[in-house]
C-alpha positions in Angstrom: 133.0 83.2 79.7 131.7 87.1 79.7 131.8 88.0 83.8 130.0 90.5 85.4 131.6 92.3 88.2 129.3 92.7 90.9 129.6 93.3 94.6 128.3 90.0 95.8 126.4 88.8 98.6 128.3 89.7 102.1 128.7 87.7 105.1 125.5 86.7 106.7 124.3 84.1 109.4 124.5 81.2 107.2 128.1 81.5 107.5 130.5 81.6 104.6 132.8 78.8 102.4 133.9 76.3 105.0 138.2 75.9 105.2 139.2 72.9 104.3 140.3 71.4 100.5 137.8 69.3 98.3 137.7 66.3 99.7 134.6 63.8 99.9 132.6 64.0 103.8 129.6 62.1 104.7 126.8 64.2 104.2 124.0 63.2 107.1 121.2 61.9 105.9 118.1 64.0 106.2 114.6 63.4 108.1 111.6 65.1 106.9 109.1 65.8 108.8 107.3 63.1 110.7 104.6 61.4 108.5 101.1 62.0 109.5 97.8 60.1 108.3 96.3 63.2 106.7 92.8 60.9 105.2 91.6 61.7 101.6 94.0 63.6 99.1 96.4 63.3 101.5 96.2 59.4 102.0 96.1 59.1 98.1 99.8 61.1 98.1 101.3 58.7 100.8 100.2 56.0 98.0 101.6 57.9 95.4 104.9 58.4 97.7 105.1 54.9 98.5 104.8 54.1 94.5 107.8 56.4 94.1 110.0 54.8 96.8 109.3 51.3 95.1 110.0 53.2 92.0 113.3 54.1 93.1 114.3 51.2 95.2 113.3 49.1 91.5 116.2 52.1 89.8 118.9 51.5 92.5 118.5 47.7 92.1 119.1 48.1 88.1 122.1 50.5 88.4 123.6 48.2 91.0 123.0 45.3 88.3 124.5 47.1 85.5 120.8 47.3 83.9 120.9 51.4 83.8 124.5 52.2 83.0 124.1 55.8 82.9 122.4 58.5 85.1 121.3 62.3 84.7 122.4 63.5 87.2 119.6 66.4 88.6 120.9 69.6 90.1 117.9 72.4 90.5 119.6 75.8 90.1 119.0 79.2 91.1 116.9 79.9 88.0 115.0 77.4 88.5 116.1 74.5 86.0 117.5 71.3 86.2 121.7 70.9 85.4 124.1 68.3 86.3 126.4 65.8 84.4 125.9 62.2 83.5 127.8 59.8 85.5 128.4 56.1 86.1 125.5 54.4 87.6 127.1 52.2 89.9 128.5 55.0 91.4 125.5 57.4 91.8 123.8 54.2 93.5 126.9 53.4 96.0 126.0 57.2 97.1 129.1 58.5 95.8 129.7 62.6 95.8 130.5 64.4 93.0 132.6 67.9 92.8 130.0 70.6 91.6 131.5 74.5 90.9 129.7 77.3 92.6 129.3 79.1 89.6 126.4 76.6 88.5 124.6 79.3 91.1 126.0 81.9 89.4 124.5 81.7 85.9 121.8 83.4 84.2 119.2 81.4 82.1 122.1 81.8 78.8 125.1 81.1 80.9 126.6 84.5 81.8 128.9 84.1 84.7 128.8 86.7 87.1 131.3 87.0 91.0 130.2 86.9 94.8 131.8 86.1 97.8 130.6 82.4 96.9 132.8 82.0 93.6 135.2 84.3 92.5 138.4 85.1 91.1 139.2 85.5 95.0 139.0 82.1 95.9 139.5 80.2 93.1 135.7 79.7 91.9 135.7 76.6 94.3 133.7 72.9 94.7 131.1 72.3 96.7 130.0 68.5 96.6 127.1 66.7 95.4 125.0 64.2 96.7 122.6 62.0 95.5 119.5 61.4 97.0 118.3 58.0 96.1 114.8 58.5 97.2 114.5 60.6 93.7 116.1 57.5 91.6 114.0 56.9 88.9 114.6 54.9 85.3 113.8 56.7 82.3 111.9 54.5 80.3 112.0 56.4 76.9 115.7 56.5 77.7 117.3 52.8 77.3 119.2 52.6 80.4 119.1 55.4 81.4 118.2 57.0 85.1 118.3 59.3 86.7 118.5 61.1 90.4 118.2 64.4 92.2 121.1 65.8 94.2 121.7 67.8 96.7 124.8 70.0 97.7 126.7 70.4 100.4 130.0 72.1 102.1 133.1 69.7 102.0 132.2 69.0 105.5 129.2 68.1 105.0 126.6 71.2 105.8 123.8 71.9 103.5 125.2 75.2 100.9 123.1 77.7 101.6 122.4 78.9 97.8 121.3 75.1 96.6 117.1 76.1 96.4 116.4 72.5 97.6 118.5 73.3 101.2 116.4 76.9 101.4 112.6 74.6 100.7 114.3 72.4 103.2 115.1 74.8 106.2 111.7 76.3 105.8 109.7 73.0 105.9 111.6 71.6 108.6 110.6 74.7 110.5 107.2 74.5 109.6 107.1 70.7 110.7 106.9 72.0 114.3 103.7 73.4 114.2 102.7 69.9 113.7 100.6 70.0 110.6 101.5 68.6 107.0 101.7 70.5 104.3 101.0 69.5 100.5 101.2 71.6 97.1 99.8 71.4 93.7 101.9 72.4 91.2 100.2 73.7 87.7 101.9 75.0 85.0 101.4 77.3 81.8 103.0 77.0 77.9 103.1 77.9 74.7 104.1 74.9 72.0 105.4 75.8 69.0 107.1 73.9 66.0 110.9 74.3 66.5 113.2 76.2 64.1 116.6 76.6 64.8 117.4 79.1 62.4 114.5 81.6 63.3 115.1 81.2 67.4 119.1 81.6 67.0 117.8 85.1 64.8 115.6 86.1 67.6 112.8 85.1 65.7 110.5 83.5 67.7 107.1 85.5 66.8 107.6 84.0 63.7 107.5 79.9 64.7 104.2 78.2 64.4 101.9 77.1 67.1 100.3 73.7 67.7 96.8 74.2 66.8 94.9 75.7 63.7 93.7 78.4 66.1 93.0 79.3 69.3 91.0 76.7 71.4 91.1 76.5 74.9 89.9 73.3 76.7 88.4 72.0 72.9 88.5 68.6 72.0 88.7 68.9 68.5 90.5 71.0 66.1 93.2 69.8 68.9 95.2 66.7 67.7 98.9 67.8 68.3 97.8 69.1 71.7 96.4 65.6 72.8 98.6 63.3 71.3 101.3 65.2 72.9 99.0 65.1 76.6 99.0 61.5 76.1 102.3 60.8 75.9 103.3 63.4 78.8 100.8 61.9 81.5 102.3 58.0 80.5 105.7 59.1 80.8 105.4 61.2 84.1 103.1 58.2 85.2 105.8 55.7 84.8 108.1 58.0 86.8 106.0 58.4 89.6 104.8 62.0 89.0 101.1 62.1 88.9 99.5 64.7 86.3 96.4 64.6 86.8 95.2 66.8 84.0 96.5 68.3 80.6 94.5 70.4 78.5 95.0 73.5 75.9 94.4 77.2 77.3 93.5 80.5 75.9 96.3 81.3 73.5 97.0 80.0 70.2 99.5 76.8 71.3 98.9 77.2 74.7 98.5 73.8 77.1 98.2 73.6 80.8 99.0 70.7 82.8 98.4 70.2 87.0 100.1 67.8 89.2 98.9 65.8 92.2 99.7 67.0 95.4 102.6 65.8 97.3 104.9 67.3 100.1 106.8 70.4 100.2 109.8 69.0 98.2 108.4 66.3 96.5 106.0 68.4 95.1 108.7 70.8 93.7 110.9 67.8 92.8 108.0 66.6 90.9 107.3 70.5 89.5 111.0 70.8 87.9 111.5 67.6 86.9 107.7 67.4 84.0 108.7 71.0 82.8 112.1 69.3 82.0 110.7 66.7 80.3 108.2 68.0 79.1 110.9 69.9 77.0 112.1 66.9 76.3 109.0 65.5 75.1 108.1 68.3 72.6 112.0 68.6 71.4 111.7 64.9 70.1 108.5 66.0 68.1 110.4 68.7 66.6 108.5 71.4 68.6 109.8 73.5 71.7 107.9 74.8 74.5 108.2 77.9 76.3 107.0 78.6 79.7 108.8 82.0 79.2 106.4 84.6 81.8 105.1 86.7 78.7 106.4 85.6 75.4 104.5 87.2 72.8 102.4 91.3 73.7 98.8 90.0 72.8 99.4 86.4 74.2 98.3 85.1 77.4 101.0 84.5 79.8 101.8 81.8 81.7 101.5 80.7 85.2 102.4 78.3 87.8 99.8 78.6 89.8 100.4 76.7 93.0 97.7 75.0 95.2 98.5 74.4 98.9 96.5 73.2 102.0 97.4 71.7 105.6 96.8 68.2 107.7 96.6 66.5 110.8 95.4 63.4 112.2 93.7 62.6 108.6 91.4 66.2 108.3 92.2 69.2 105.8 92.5 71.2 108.7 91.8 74.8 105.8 88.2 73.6 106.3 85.9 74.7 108.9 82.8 71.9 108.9 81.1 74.7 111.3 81.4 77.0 108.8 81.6 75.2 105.6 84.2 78.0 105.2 88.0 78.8 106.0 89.2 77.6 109.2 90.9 79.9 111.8 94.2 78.2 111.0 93.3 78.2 107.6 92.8 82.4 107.8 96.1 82.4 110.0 98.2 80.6 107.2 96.3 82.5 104.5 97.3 85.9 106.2 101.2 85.4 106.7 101.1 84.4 103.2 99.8 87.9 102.6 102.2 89.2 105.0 105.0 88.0 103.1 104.1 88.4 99.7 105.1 91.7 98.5 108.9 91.0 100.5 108.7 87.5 98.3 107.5 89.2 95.2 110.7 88.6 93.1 110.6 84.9 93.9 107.0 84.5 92.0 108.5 87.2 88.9 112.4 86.9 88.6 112.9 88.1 85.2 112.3 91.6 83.6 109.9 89.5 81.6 107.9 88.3 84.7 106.3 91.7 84.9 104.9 91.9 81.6 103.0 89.3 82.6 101.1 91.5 85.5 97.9 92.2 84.8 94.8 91.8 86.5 92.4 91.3 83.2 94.3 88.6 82.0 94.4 87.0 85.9 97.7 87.9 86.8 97.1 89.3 90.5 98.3 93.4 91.0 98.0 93.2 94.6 98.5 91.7 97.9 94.3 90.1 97.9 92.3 86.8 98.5 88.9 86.2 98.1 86.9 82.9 97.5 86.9 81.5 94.1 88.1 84.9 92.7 90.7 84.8 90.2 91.8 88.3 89.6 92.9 87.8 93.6 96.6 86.5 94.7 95.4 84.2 96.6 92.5 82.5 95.9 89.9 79.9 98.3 88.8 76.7 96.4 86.0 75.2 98.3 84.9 72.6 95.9 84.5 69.4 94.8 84.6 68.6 98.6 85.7 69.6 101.8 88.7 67.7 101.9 89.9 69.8 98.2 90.0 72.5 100.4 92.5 74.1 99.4 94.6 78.2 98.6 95.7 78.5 94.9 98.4 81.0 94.8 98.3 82.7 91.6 101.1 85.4 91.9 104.1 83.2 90.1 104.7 83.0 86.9 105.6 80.0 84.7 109.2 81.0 84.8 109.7 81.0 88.7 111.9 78.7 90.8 109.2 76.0 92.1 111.8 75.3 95.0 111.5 79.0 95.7 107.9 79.6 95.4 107.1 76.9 97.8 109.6 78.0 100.3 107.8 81.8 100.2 104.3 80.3 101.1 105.3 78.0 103.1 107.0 80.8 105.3 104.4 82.9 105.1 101.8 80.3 106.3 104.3 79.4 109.2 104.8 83.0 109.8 100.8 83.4 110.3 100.1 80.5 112.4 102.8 81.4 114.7 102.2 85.2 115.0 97.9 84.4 115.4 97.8 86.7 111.9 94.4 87.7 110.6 93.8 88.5 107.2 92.2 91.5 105.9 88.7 91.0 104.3 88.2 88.8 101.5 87.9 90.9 98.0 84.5 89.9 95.6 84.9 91.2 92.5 87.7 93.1 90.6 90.5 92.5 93.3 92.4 95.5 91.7 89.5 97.8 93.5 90.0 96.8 96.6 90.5 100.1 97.9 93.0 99.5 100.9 94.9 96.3 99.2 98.9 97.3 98.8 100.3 96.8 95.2 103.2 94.7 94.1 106.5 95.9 93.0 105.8 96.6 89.4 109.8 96.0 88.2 111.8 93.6 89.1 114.6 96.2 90.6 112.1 97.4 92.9 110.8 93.6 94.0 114.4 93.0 94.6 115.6 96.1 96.6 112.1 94.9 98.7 113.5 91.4 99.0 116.7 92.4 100.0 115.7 94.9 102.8 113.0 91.8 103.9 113.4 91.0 107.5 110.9 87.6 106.8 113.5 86.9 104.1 116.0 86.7 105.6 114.4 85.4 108.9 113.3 82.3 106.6 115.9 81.9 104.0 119.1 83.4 105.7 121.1 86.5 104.6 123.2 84.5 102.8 120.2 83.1 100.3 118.6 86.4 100.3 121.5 88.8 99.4 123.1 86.5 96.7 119.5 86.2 95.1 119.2 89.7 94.6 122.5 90.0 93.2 121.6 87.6 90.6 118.0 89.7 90.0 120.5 92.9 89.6 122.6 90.9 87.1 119.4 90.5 84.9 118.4 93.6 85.4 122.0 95.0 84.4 121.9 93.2 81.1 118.5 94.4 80.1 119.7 97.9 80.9 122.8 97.4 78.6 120.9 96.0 75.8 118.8 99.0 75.9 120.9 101.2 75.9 122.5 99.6 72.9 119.1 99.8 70.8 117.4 102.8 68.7 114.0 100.9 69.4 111.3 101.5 66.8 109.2 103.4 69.9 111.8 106.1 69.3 112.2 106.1 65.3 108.3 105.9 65.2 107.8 109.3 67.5 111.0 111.3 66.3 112.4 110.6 63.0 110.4 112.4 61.3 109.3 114.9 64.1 112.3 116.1 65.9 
């Protein structure tokens, strides 16, 4: 286990490791927001959540029974992917805890262990406790008894651990629940398939795997049969799950797929979000191929996105739009402008890797700048007013594929609380080449200056807590230190090409 000694995060208002040993507390059981009748889309996700808790009243029933002996259990980390254990069913669906280490937050992406405050040598890299939330229980059905359940992780004594991303999307939506509208997000996500090798990816040659597909052919129907078959199977398998994708299609890029889930609630909807790109992992590893949702994994190659669709509700209208009008509502301009406000402090939630700003680049339609405009694509944010007025909706197009959905959604959402509370107004929609607007402020073009910007963030840590904000950008200045240290172990061919012969 290679550690990295870093100063970690320091001791911030959501207080630090609670005293007491490891032993098992109630955790209390948590109320969302109150349930509105938001009409339309939003009527059609309290069917689809109503599905899912007869789904997973159905998965409790069979682990009680002895029917699914096993569960996976789900743990979203801080990168953004699902860990956890397999444990005894009957247990999981009595509500029993489990002991979970600290330094599951303190991973990168290929396990590197690095210190904080959190989990160190200092205190004994110590347990914080999960628990399972059985409103997530699902059965796997390509899995013979097998299920499996979300968790989420708590202090011995119960109070939520301030690094878990599901506890920071939960603070921030059960903020937002006071202004009394209802949020719900649309989750779509970018990929490359490929046909699997082992011995090529373990040599660090991926450029070398083949793609699904004879050639490129976005959104074709033929020349496409990998590609569909493989759709078809996805949207069965999410369907009998619960999770609604609603469409699955190839992209620009040779071996490149898109896929868009239904809307749902803050946390469903990155509940939903984590768990398909997991699976659909799954899915493609039992066809022997492996997908990659890596920000910009080929120079040439599209990248990839997770583009994330959003609008408010109350008392059954899509309040984002404006019948008057046929436009954005006030509110709707209020929510859309905190989400500009806090953009640039949020911009190393959306691009978390040194990778993530390759991907930047406002001719492929990955946004530069802090921008909106209606139906505009090279914009952050963008208006959708079609098919109808209750698809009103904001598609936020700054994140990349590789970004923390629990994150991401807990950034907008602050920012639209943050502009409906503070009677924001946004600056002046952008037609055209957003990357012209003359007055709109650019992102942080590398990730160590997106997290210096996130770490000085006053909305940061207003919304997710110092405690969140300054471990997060520790972790960003681990990945960032072991890029450095690769470099500067590397003659790259850049250099051999300009001086070998010339110096």
């Amino acid at each position: 286990m290679h550690l990295v000694h870093l100063q970690g995060s320091r001791a911030g208002a959501g207080g630090g490791l609670s005293p007491g040993g490891c032993g098992e507390a109630t955790a209390p059981r948590r109320q969302g927001p109150a349930r509105q009748d938001l009409g339309g889309t939003g009527r059609m996700a309290m069917a689809d959540a109503a599905a899912r808790g007869a789904l997973a009243d159905r998965a409790v029933k069979a682990m009680l029974a002895g029917e699914i002996d096993l569960v996976q259990m789900e743990i979203p980390d801080l990168n953004g992917a699902l860990r956890g254990k397999f444990a005894a069913a009957k247990k999981v669906a009595g509500g029993g805890r489990s002991a979970i280490c600290t330094v599951l937050y303190q991973m990168t992406p290929v396990d590197d262990v690095w210190e904080s405050r959190h989990s160190s040598y200092d205190n004994g890299f110590p347990d914080v406790l999960g628990v399972p939330d059985l409103s997530t229980a699902i059965a796997l059905p390509w899995r013979q008894g097998m299920g499996a359940v979300l968790y989420d992780v708590v202090y011995p004594d119960g109070s939520p651990f301030p690094l878990a991303p599901r506890n920071v999307l939960r603070r921030v939506a059960d903020r937002f629940a006071a202004t009394g509208y209802a949020p719900m997000f649309g989750v779509e996500y970018e990929a490359f398939v490929l046909h699997a090798n082992r011995e090529m990816m373990q040599a660090g040659r991926h450029h070398d795997l083949t793609s699904i597909g004879r050639m490129a052919n976005a959104y074709r129907l033929t020349q496409a049969d990998e590609a569909r078959e493989l759709g078809a199977e996805f949207i069965r398998r999410m369907r009998g799950i619960g999770i609604t994708v609603e469409v699955f299609h190839t992209e620009l890029g040779l071996g490149a797929v898109e896929f868009a889930m239904a809307p749902a609630g803050a946390i469903e909807a990155a509940d939903n979000a984590i768990r398909a790109k997991t699976y659909f992992r799954e899915l493609c590893a039992e066809r022997g191929l492996t997908a990659s949702f890596m920000a910009k994994w080929r120079v040439g190659d599209s990248g990839c996105g997770a583009h994330i669709h959003q609008s408010i509700w109350k008392n059954g209208v899509n309040v984002f739009y404006d019948a008057g009008t046929g436009k954005l509502s006030e509110v709707g301009h209020r929510y859309l402008a905190g989400m500009l406000a806090g953009l640039s402090d949020c911009g190393v939630i959306f691009r978390p890797y040194v990778n993530s700003f390759r991907r930047f680049n406002v001719s492929a339609w990955s946004p530069e700048n802090v921008s909106w405009g209606y139906d505009n694509r090279s914009a952050a944010l963008r208006v959708i007013a079609y098919p109808e007025p209750k698809a009103y909706r904001i598609e936020h197009r700054v994140p990349g594929a590789d970004a923390n959905p629990y994150l991401s959604i807990a950034a907008m959402l602050a920012g639209g609380h943050h502009g409906i509370a503070n009677g924001l107004v946004p600056s002046a929609a952008v037609a055209g080449n957003a990357l012209k607007a003359p007055d709109a402020q650019r992102l942080a073009g590398t990730l160590g200056e997106a997290t210096e910007v996130f770490e000085r963030s006053a909305f940061a840590r207003d919304y997710f807590g110092d405690d969140f904000v300054e471990h997060f950008a520790a972790s960003r200045r681990v990945e960032l230190q072991y890029w450095n240290d690769w470099l500067a172990s590397q003659v790259t061919s850049h250099e051999l090409i300009r001086h070998f012969e010339t110096s």
